[in-house]
N, C-alpha and C positions, 0 to 999 in steps of 0.2 A: 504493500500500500504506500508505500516513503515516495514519493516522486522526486529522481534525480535532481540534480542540479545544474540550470542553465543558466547562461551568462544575461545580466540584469537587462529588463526591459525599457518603459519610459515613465517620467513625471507627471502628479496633476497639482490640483491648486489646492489652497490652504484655508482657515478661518483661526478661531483662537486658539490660547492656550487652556490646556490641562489634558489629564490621562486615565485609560481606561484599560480592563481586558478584552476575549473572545471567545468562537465557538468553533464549531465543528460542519463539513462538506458529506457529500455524497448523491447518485441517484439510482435509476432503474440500472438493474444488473445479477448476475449469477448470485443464486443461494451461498458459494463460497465466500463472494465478495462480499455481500451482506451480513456475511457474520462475521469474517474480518472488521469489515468497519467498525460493525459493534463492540467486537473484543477492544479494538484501541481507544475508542471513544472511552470506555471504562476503564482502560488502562491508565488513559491520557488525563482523566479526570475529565470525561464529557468536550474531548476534542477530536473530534474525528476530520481531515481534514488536510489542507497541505498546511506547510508550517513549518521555519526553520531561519532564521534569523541570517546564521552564520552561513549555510548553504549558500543563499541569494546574493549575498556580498562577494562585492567585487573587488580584488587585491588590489586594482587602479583606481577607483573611486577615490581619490583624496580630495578633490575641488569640491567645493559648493557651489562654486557658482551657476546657476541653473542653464543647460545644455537645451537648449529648446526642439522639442521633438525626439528628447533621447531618454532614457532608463536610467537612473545614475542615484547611484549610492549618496547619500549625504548625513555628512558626520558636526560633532559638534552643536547639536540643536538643544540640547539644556545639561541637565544632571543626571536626566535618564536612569532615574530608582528600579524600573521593569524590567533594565537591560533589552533594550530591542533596537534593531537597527531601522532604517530611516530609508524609503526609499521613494523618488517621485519620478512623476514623469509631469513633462510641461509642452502644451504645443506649442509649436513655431510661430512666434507671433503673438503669444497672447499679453494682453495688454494687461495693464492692473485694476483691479476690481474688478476682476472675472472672480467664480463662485471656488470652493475647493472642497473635493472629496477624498474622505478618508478609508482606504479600501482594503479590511483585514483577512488574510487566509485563513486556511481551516486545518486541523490537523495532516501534521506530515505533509505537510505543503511549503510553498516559499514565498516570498514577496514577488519573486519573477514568475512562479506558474500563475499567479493570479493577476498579476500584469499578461504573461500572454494568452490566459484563456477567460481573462471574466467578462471582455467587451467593454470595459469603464475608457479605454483609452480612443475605442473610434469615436466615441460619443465625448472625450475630453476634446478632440478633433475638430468634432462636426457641431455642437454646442459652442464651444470655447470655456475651457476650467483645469485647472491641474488636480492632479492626483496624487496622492501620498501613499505611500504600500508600507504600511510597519511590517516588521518581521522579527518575530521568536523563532529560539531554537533550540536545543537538545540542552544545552545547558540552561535552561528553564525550567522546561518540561520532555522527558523521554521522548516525546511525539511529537514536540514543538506543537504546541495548542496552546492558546492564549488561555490566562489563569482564569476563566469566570466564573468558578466554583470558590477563589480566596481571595477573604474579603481584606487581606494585608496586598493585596495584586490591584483588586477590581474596585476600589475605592478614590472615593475626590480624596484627591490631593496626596497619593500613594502609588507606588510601584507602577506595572505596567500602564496603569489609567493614567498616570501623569506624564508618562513617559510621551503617549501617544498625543496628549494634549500641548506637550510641550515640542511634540513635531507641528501641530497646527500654529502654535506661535510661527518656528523657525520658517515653514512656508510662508504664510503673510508678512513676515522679514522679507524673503527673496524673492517672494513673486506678488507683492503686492495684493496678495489676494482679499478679498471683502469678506471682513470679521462675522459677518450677520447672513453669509449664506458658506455657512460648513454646512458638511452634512459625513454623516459614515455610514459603512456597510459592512459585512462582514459574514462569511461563512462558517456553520456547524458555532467551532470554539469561539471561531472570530465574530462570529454572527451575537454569541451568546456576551460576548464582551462590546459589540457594539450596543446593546439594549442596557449594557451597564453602565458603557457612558452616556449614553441618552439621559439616562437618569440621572447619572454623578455630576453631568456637565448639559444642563439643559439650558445653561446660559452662555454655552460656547458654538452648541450642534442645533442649526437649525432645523435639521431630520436625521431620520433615518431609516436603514434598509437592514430586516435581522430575515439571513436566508439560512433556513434548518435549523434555526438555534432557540434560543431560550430564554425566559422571562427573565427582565432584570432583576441582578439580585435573589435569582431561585435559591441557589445553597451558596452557603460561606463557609463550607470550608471542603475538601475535595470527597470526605466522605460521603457527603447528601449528592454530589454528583449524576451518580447514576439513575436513582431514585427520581432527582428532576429530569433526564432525559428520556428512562421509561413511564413514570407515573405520574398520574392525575394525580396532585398538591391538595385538591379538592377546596380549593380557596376557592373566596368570594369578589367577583370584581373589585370592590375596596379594599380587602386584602391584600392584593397584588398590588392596586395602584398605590398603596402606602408603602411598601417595598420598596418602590420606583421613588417617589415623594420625600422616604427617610433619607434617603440617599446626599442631600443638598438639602437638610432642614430651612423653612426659614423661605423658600423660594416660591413665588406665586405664580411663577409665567413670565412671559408665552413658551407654552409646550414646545417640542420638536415634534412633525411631523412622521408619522411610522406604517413604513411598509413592512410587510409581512411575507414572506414566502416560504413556502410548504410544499413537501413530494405528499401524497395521501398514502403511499407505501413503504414512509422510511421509518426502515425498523432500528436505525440508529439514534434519530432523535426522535421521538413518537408522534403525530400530528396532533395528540392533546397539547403539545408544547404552545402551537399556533394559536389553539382556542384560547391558553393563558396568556399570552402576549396582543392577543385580540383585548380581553379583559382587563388587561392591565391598562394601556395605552388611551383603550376606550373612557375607562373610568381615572385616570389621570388628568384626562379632556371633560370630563365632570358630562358625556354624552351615555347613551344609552347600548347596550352591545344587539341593539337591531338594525340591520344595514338599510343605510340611507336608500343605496341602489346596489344592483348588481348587472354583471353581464360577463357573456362567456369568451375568452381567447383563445390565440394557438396554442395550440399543446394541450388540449384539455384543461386549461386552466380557467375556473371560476375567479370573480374577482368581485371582492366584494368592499362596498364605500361605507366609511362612519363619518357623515361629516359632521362639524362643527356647528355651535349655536351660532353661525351666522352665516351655514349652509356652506360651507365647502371643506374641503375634503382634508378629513384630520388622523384619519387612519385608515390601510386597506391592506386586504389577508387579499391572497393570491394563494389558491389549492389546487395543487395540479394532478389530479387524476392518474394511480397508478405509476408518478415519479419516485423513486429512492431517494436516498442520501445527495444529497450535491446543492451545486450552483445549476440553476436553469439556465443554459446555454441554445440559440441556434443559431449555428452557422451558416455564413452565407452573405451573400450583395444586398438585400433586400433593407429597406430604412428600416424596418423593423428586426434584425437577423445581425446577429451579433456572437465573439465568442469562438472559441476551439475544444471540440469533445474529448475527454479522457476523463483521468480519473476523477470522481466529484465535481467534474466538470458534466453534464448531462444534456442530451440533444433533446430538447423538448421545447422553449419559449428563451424569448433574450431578455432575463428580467432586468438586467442592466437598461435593456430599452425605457420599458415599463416603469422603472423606478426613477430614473432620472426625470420623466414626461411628471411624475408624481412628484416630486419635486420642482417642479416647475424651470427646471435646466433646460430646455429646449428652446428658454424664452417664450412659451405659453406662460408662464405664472398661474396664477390661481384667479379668476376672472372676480370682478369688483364689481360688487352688487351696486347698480345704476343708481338706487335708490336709500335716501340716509333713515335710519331707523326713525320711528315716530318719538315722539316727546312727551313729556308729561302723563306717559299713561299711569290710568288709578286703576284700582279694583279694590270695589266694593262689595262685601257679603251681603245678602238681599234676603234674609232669612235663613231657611236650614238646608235648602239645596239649590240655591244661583250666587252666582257673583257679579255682578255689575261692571264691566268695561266703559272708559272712556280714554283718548287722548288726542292727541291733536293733528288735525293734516298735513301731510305731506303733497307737495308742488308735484304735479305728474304722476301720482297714483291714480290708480282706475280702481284698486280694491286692497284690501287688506287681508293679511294671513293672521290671523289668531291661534297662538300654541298653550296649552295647557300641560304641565309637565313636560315638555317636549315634546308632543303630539301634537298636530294640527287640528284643528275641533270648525273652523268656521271661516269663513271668506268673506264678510262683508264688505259691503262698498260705501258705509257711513263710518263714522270715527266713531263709533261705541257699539257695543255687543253685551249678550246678556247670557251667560253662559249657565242650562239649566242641567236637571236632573244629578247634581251633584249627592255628595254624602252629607252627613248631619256633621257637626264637630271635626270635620276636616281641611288641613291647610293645603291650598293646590297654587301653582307657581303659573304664572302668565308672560307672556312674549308677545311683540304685534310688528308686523312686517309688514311696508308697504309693497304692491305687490302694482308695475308700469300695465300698459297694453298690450305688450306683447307676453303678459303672462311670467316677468323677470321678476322674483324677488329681492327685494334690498335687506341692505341691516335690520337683524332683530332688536328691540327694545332691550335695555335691561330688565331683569325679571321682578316684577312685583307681586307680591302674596297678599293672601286675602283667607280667611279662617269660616267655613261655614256655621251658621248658630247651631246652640244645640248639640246631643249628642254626647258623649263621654268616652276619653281616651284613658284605657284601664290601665295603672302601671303595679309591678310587680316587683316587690322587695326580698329579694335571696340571695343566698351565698352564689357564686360562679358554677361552681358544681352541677348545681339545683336547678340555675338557669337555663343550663345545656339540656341537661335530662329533659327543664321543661318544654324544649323547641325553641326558645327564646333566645337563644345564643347558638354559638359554633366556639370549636377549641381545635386546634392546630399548632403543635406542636409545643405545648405546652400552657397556650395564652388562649385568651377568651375574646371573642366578637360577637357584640352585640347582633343578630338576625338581622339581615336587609340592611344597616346603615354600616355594619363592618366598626363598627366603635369599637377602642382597643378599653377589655375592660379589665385587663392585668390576666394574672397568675388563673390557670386551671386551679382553683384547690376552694375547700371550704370555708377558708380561713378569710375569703376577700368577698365582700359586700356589696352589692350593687343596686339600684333602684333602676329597671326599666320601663319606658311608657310606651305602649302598642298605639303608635299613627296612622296604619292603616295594615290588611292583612298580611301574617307575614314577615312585618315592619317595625320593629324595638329603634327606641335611642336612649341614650344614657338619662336619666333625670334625675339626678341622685340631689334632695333636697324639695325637689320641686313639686311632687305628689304628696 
């Protein structure tokens, strides 16, 4: 599975400083292959993948100064706590303040296999952006897998995560790149340490791309490893997204944007992995894990959109039908068709295409709602089940979108609505969108709340224990969450108290005092 070593390929662009780890490659292929891979992924600590620091380095590499259009080693970019090497590629020509991606291999891989088989470099080309290729290796990890299992590796402001972060400095040093459009990606281990610094460094990476890999932050330390590549966590959307969240205490936004890609047949990293990083990403984005839209591409590939409370696109899972372990690769001339097949490399779709279009690297961007959110909206309770809409017009609207919880409930074309058949004693959250004639909606409102009369929300005072047993909580891994809100309510054990109030079915939050 080790894939030799070739001599180093080409540069891309840069954004900020700081450091992270990775994950683990693979696709469709022989029942021997398939359990290779898995043996090294659990060997590797959940990297399966190419991977090797010192392999991809070039004896010649001594210069920095960036070679345009060429593959080239570059040294000296900080203090480098991770130990990994530094590798970019930059096209010919490109000016400053072009965007920079950060592109990690996957076990037993190298910066150069991933340079010449991921497709990142025709699209650095044909877009305009440089690329950064870190590289681990044997003296890291037996497999060269980026550490995303330890949390002394994969943490702000430590080891490999800095390491990588402080290659985004040393790029926007030499190619002027623009600090506010990074982005990373990364296979299997690499994959699982790009979702780590998404997390760690959400103020550095304006997205990201996690292919076969794994929820940020699964296991900390290399033993839970395996456990997150083959099993369901059985966490709760807010569980996950607090993972991700702990990460960079303290930090409100703006998210990084997250692609998702997934074989439906890799039995190296499990395609539960995707539904948890679906989960996580979704509920970091404070959106719902019901997709906005979907539609089918090459290769079998489902694609599926969460977008954001102001309608565009905040997270997307890509599942590809029947692929293995790998990077989705297709080769070929075609604008869509990108990439070289081999090992963990897979002939199915060029999600390099796909992800960068998702990123708005193409120069589409993310299209800007024509229309500015309405103003002043209220909502008023109107007895035990309506609430009362009003707010103000907006210039060029033809009608308006009305969302309740983040559901769309109504379309008027007046500036107030009366939203019926509610519950007794319940609080529900409102949005209002103007909506032009050609059917485009604009910015959502901020959310305002509104409490229906009446009604009684029953809370419940017991130990942690007590509250699981009663449905009213989850325990994982030793700790307690509150049911539906995921509230962190300490220690699984008798000894810890808690007071919860049911909002709706299903639905606990902490209210200790308040009943």
């Amino acid at each position: 599975m080790a894939v030799p070593p070739t001599p180093p390929g080409t540069p891309h662009p840069a954004r900020r400083p700081t450091v992270r780890p990775s994950a683990v490659p693979g696709r469709r292929g022989g029942r021997l292959a398939r359990c290779a891979a898995a043996a090294l992924l659990a060997a590797g600590a959940l990297a399966a993948g190419p991977a090797t620091a010192a392999t991809a380095a070039s004896a010649t590499d001594t210069a920095n100064a960036p070679v345009s259009g060429t593959f080239q080693q570059i040294t000296g970019f900080g203090t480098n706590p991770g130990n990994l090497a530094m590798y970019s590629y930059v096209p010919a020509g490109l000016p400053a303040g072009a965007p920079l991606v950060v592109a990690m291999h996957g076990c037993v891989q190298t910066a150069n296999d991933y340079y010449r088989n991921s497709g990142w470099t025709k699209f650095a080309d044909l877009y305009g952006f440089a690329v950064v290729f870190p590289q681990t290796d044997a003296t890291n990890n037996a497999l060269s897998c980026f550490s995303w299992f330890d949390a002394t590796k994969d943490g702000r402001g430590v080891g490999e995560a800095k390491s990588v972060v402080e290659m985004v400095a040393k790029a926007e040093s030499l190619y002027g790149s623009d600090g506010h459009r990074v982005f990373v990606t990364g296979l299997s281990a690499g994959g699982g340490m790009a979702a780590d610094l998404l997390a760690d460094y959400p103020d550095v990476f304006a997205g990201g791309a996690i292919d076969a890999g794994l929820p940020a932050h699964c296991a900390t330390a290399q033993s839970a490893a395996s456990g997150c590549q083959n099993s369901d966590q059985r966490l709760t959307p807010a569980q996950w997204g607090d993972k991700a969240r702990r990460a960079y205490p303290g930090y409100g936004g703006p998210w990084p944007r997250v692609a998702i890609w997934q074989g439906g047949a890799d039995t190296t990293v499990k395609p539960v992995n995707a539904t948890e990083l679906r989960d996580q990403w979704t509920d970091v984005w404070g959106i719902g894990q019901t997709a906005s839209a979907t539609r089918s591409l090459p290769g079998g590939t489902t694609e599926s959109v969460y977008h954001d409370p102001n309608g565009r696109p905040a997270v997307a899972l890509y599942s590809i039908a029947g692929m293995g372990h790998g990077l989705a690769v297709d080769p070929g001339s075609g604008a869509d068709q990108c990439g070289a097949a081999g090992s963990y490399f897979l002939d199915t779709i060029c999600s390099s295409y796909y992800t960068a279009r998702f990123w708005g690297l193409d120069g589409g961007g993310t299209t800007t709602p024509s229309l500015p959110a309405p103003a002043a909206l209220t909502a008023t309770a109107a007895g035990t089940d309506s609430v009362a809409l009003t707010w103000q017009a907006v210039s060029g609207a033809a009608s308006y979108a009305v969302y309740r919880d983040g559901a769309k409930v109504a379309g008027p074309t007046s500036t107030s609505y009366t939203d019926t058949g509610l519950s007794a004693g319940t609080s529900y959250g409102y949005r209002v969108a103007a909506v032009d004639a050609a059917g485009t909606e604009g910015e959502r409102s901020t959310t305002v709340t509104a409490t229906t009369a009446g009604g009684t929300q029953p809370c419940y005072t017991d130990n942690n224990y007590n509250q699981v047993k009663a449905g009213r909580a989850t325990q994982s891994g030793g700790l307690t969450h509150a049911l539906g809100s995921g509230q962190n309510m300490g220690l699984w054990t008798t000894f810890t108290t808690h007071t919860l109030r049911q909002t709706a079915p299903g639905y606990f939050v902490l209210a200790d005092g308040q009943c």
